[in-house]
C-alpha positions as MATLAB code, in Angstrom:
seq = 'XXXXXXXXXXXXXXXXXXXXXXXXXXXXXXXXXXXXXXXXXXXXXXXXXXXXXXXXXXXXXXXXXXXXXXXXXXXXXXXXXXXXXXXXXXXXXXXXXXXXXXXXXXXXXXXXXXXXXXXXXXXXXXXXXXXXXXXXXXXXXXXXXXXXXXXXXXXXXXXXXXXXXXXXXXXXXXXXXXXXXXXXXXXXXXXXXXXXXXXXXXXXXXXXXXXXXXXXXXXXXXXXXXXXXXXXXXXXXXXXXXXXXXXXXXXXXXXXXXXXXXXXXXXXXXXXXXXXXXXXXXXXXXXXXXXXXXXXXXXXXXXXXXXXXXXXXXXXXXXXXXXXXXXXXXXXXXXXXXXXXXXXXXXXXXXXXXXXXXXXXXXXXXXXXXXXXXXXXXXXXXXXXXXXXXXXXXXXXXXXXXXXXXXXXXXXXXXXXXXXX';
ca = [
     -46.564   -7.734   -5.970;
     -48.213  -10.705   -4.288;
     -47.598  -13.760   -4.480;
     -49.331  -17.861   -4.974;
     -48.106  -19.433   -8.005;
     -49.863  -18.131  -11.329;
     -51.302  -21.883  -11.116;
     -53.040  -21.641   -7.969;
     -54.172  -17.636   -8.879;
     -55.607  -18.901  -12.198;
     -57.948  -21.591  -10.411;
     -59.601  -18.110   -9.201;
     -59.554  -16.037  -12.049;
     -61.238  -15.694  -15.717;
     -59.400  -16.879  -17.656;
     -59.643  -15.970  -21.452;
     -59.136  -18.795  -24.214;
     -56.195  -17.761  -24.988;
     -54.720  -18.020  -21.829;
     -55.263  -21.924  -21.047;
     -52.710  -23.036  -23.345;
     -49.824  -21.203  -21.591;
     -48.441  -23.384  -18.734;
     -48.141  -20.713  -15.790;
     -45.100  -22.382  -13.966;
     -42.650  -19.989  -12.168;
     -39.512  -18.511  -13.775;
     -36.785  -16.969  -11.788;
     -39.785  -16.911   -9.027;
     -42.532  -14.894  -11.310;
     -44.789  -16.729  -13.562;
     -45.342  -16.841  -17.357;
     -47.758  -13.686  -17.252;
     -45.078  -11.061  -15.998;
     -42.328  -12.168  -18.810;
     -45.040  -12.182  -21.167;
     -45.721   -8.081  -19.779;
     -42.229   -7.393  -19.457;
     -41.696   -8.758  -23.461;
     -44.338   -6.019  -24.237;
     -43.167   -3.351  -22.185;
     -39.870   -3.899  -24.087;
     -40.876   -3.907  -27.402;
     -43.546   -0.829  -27.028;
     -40.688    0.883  -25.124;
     -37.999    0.180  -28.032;
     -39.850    0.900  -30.400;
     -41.591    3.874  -28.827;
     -39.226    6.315  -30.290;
     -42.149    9.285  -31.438;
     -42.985   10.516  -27.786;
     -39.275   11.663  -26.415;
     -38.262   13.329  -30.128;
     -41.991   15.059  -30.382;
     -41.050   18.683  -29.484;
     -38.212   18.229  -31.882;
     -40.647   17.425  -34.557;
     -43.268   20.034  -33.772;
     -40.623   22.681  -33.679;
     -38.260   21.762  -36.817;
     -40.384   19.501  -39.003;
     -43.727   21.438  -38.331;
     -41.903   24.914  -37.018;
     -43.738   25.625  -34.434;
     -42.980   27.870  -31.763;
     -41.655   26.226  -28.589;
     -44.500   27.439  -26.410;
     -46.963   25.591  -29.090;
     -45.052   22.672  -29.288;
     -44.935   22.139  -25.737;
     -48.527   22.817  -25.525;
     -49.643   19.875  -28.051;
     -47.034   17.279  -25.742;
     -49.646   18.301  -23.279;
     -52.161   17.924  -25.478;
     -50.542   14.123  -25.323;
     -50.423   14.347  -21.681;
     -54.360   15.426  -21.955;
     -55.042   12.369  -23.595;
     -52.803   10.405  -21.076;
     -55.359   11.454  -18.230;
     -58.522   10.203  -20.050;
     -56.543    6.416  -20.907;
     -55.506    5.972  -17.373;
     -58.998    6.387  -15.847;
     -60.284    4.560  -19.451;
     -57.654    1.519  -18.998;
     -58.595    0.799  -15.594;
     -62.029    1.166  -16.035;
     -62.191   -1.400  -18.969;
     -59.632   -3.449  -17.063;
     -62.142   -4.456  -14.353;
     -64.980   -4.567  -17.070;
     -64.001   -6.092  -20.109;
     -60.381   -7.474  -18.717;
     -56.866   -6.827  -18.875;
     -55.794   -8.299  -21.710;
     -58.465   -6.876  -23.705;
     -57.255   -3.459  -22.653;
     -54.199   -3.754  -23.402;
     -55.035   -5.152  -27.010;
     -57.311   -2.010  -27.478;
     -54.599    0.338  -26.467;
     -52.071   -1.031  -28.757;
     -54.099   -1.635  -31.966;
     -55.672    2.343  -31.398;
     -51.908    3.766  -30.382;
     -50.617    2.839  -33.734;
     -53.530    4.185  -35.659;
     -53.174    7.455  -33.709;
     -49.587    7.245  -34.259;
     -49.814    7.077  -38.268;
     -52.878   10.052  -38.195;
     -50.042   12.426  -35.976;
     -47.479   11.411  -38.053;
     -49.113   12.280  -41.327;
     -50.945   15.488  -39.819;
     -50.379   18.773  -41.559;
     -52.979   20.862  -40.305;
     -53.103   21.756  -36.754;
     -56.622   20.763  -35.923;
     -55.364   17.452  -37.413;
     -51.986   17.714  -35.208;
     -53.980   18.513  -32.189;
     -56.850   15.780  -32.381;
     -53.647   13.057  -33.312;
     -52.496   14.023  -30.613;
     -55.169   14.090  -27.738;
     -55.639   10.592  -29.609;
     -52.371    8.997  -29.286;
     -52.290   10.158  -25.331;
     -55.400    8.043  -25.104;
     -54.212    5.127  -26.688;
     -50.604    5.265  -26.228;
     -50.551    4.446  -22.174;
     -54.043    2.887  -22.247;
     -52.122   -0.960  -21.382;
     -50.418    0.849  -18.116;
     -53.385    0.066  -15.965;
     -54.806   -2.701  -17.253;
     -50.905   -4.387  -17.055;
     -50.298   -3.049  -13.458;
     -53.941   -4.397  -12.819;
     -52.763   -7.690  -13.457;
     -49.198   -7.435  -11.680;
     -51.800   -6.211   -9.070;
     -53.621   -9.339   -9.419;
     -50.564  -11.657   -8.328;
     -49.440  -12.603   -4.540;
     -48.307   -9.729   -2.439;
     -44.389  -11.311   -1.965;
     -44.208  -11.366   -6.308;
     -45.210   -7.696   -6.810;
     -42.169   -6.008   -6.140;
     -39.989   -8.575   -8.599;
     -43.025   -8.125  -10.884;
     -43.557   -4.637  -10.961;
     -39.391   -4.078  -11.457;
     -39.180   -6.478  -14.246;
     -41.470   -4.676  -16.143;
     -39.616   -0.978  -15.240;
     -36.760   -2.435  -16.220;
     -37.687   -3.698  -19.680;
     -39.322   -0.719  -20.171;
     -36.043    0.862  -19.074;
     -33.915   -1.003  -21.229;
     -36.766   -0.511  -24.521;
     -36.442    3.584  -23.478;
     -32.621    3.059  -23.963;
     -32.257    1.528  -27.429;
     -34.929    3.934  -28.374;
     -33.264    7.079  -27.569;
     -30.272    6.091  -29.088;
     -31.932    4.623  -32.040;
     -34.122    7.517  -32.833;
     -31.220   10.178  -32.313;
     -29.277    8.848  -35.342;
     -32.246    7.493  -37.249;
     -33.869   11.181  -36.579;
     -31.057   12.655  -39.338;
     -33.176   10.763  -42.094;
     -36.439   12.459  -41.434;
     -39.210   11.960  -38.215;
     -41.352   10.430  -40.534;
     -39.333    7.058  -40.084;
     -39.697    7.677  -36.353;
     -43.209    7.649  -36.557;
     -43.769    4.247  -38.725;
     -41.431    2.634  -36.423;
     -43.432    3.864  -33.669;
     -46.575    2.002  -35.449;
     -45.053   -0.980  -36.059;
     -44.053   -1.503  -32.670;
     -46.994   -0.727  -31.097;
     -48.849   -3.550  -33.677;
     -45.636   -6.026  -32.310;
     -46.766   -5.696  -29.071;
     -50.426   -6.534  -29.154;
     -49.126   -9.715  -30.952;
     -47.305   -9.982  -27.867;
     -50.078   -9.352  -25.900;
     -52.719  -11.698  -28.315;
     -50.893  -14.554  -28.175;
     -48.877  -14.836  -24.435;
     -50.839  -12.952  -21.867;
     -53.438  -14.464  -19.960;
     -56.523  -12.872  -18.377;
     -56.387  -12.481  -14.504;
     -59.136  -10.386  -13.575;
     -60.815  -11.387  -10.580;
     -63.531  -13.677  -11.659;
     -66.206  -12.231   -9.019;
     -65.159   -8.752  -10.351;
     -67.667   -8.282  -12.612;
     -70.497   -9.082   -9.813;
     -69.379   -6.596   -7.746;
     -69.947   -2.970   -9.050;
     -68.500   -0.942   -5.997;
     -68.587    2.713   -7.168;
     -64.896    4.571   -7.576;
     -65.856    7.715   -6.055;
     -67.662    7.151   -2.663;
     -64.813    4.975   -2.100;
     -62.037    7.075   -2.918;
     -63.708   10.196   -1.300;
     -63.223    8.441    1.631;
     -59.788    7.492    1.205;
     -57.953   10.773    2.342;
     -54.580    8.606    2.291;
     -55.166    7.517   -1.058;
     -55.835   11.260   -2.218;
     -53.052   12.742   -0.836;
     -50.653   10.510   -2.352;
     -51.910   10.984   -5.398;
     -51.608   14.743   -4.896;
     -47.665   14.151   -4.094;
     -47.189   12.265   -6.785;
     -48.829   14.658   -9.531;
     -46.285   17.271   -7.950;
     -43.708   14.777   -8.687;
     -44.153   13.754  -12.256;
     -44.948   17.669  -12.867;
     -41.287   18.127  -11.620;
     -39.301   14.932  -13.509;
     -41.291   14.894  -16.992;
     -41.143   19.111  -17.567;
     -37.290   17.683  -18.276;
     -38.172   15.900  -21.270;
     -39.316   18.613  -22.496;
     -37.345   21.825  -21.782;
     -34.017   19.596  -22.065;
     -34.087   19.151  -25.754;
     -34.562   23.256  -25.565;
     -32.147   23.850  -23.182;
     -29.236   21.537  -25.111;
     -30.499   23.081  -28.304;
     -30.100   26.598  -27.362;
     -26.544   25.115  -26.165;
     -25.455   24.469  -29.707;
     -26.027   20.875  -29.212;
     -27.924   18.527  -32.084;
     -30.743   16.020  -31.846;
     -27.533   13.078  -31.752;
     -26.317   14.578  -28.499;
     -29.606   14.989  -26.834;
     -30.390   10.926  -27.946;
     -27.626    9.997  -26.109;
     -27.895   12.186  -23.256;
     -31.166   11.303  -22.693;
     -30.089    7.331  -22.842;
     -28.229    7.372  -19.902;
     -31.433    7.675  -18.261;
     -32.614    4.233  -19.885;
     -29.203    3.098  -19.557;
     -28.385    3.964  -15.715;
     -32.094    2.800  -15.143;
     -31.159   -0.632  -17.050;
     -27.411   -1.309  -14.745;
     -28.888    0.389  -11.399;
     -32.654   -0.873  -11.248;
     -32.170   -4.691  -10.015;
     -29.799   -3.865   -7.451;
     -32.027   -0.689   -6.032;
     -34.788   -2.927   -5.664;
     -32.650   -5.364   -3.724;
     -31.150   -2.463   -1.336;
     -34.208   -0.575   -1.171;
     -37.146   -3.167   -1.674;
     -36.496   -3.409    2.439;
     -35.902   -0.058    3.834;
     -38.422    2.537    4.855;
     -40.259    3.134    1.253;
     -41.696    6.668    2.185;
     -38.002    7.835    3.209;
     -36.565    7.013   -0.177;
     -39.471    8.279   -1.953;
     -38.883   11.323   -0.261;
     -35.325   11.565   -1.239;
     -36.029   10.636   -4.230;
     -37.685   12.923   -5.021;
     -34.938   15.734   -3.781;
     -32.775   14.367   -6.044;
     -35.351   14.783   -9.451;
     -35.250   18.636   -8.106;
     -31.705   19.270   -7.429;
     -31.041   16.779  -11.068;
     -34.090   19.047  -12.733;
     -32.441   22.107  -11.330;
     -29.331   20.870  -12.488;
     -29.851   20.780  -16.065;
     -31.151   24.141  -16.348;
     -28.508   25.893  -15.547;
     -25.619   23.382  -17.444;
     -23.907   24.149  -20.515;
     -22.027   21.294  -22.264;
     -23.045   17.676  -22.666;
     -21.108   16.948  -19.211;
     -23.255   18.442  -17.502;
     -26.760   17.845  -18.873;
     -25.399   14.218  -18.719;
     -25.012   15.050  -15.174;
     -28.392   16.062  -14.490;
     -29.740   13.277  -16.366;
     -27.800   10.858  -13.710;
     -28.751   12.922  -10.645;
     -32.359   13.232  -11.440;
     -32.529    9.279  -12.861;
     -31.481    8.302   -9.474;
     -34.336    9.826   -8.047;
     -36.291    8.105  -10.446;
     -35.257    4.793   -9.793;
     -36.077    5.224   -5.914;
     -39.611    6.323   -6.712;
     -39.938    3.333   -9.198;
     -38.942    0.555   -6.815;
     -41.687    0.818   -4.554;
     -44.762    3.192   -6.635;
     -46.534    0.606   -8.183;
     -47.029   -2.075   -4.926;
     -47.466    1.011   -2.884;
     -50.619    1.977   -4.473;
     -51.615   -1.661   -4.974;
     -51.277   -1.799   -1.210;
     -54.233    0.540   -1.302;
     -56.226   -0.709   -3.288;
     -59.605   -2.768   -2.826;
     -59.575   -6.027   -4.653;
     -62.716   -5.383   -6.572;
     -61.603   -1.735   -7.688;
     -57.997   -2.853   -8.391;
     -57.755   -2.154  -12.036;
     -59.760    1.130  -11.208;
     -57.100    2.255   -8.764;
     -54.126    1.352  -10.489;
     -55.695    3.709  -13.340;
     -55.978    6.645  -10.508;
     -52.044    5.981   -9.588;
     -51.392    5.933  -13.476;
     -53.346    9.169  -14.217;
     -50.810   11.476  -11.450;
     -47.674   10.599  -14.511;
     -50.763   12.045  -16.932;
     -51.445   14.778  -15.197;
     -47.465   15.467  -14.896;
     -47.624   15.503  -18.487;
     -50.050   17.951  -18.747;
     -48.877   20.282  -16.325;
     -45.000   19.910  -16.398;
     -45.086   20.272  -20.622;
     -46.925   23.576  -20.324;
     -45.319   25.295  -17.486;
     -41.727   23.970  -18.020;
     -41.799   25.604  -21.192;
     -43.675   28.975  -20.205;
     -41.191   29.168  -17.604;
     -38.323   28.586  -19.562;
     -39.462   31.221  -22.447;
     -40.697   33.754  -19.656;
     -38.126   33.735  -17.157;
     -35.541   32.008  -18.337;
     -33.308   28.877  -17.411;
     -32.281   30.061  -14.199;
     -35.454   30.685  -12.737;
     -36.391   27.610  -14.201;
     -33.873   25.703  -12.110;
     -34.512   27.609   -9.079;
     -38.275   26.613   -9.063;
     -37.428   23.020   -9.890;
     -35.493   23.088   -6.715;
     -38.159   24.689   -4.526;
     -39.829   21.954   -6.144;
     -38.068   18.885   -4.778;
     -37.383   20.593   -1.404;
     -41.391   20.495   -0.841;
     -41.867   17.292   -2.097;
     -39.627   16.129   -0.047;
     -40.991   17.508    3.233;
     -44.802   16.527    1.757;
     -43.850   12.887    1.391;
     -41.957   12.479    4.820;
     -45.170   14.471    6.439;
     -47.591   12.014    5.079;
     -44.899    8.979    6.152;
     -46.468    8.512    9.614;
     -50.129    7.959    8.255;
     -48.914    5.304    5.364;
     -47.322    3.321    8.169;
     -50.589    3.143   10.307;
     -52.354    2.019    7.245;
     -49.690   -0.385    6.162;
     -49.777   -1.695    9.787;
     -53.452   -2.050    9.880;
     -53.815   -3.580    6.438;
     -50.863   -6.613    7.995;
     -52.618   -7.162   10.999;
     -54.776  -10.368   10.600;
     -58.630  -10.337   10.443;
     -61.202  -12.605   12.139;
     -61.190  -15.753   11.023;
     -64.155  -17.012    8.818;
     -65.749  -20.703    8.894;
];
């Protein structure tokens, strides 16, 4: 979340064709560019309605068994790992708005092949392909919110959580009632929005890769090899999203097994868009300040007592309960994830990096799918709950361990260099 005018940044940058006939003044005190992201981030949000309602479908539509079902939303998650590293790979090669174009256009074609799959090679390579497609814009679009001033990227990098936010909530809701008249619908919906938002993409956002990028081919690895910081919060973080996304998947189970229909989950699950939507602007103004490794660590306590939560609830009170509890935590980890890991990142392996901070929500979808599920057919909801618990207790004592060595680096990273002349 830095900060010069988009103006002054472009003067630096490559910037595609497309881009020069967008003026880049300010707005509310981020330029053109991030509206243009957050517009996108809405609409592929909103209309992204296939994703939270796909163990439904697998298990109901395609009767599946649960353990299956949660097994190809890995299969997603799978995909998810490959985009990240893909998107910011191609972000510092061939740009970020071509990236994000790519991932749009191929998400809605993988889309339409899941949707339409009957056998279940089909339904598993549809589905490895839509996790590669689906996400492949987060890095390239967190590149270029990367690619601003320091002092914008916090504004920057909220805007666009909370559009996606608010895009989550109407499709939740949406696709609850809308499920009743077959997942089908869901699925062309899906499509359609995905197309709306590379139109989004094609015709407002500008390219801001760096334009020596390209010159300088600085390997990933050695680099992050190196970076023991860097791997260790990555590390944290894949415990994290292994905690908060096994809920999207064993709470449509859990409420099921309740006697509760796909309506009542929608709506459940949209207080999480919804609390995200009121709640988000004013965390990052109470919280943008304070000591960011401190509320990521109680952050993420609260995903593991909200997670532990909603295992153990009957009713919709209190899944809606959990829902708030462990959406809390979520919003704490959101304000500050995506400058913290800019923060880290060397200018010419930006995009690269951001991927690498993307791919620890991938690999949570991999891992939390598949063992939320086991542990939830093996053991049981309570168990389930206890270990989600555990699970935000050690989190929590991981992140405030590592605190200490992010504030050295944060120091040393403020303190000014030589000059050049």
């Amino acid at each position: 979340m830095r900060e010069p005018s988009v103006v002054a940044m472009t003067t630096s940058s490559t910037i595609n064709p497309a881009a020069t006939a967008i003026p880049s003044q300010p707005r509310l005190g981020l330029p053109k560019l991030v509206w243009a992201l957050a517009a996108t981030h809405f609409v592929g949000r909103a209309g992204g309605v296939v994703r939270s309602f796909l163990v439904l479908y697998l298990t109901q539509a395609q009767h599946l068994s649960p353990a299956t079902a949660g097994a190809v939303v890995a299969a997603v998650g799978l995909g998810d790992i490959g985009s990240q590293l893909l998107g910011g790979w191609l972000g510092d090669r061939i740009g970020r708005r071509n990236t994000m174009l790519v991932g749009f256009v191929g998400a809605a074609v993988a889309l339409a092949a899941l949707g339409s799959a009957d056998s279940m090679p089909e339904i598993w390579a549809a589905a490895v392909g839509v996790g590669l497609t689906i996400e492949l814009f987060r890095p390239a679009g967190s590149a270029a919110v990367a690619d601003l001033p320091a002092q914008q990227r916090i504004r920057a990098f909220g805007l666009l959580y909370w559009a996606a936010n608010l895009g989550f909530s109407v499709a939740t809701v949406t696709a609850g009632i809308l499920a009743k008249y077959g997942y089908g619908l869901l699925f062309w919906i899906n499509v359609v929005a995905s197309l709306a938002a590379a139109l989004i993409v094609w015709r407002l956002v500008p390219e801001t890769r760096p334009a020596g990028s390209m010159r300088t081919r600085q390997a990933l690895l050695p680099v992050l090899l190196r970076d023991r910081l860097m791997i260790a919060m990555m590390a944290i973080h894949v415990g994290y999203f292994t905690l908060f996304l096994q809920t999207f998947t064993t709470l449509p189970l859990l409420m099921t097994a309740d006697g509760l229909g796909p309506a009542t989950y929608g709506a459940v699950l949209a207080l999480n868009g919804i609390a995200i939507v009121v709640l988000q602007p004013l965390a990052v103004r109470l919280l943008a300040g304070r000591n960011a490794y401190a509320v990521s660590a109680v952050s993420m306590l609260l995903v593991g007592v909200g997670a532990a939560l909603g295992a153990i609830s009957h009713g919709t009170a209190g899944f809606a309960g959990s829902v708030v509890i462990w959406t809390l935590g979520q919003i704490g980890i959101a304000v500050r994830f995506g400058d913290t890991f800019a923060d880290l990142a060397p200018a010419e392996l930006r995009g690269r990096y951001m991927g690498l901070a993307s791919t620890t929500w991938s690999i949570g979808a991999v891992i939390g799918p598949l063992a939320g599920t086991a542990l939830l057919d093996l053991a049981g909801p309570t168990v389930l709950g206890s270990v989600c618990a555990i699970g935000g207790i050690a989190l929590f004592a991981a992140q405030r361990a590592l605190a200490p060595a992010l504030r050295r680096r944060t120091a040393a990273q403020d303190e000014p260099g030589p000059s050049v002349r």
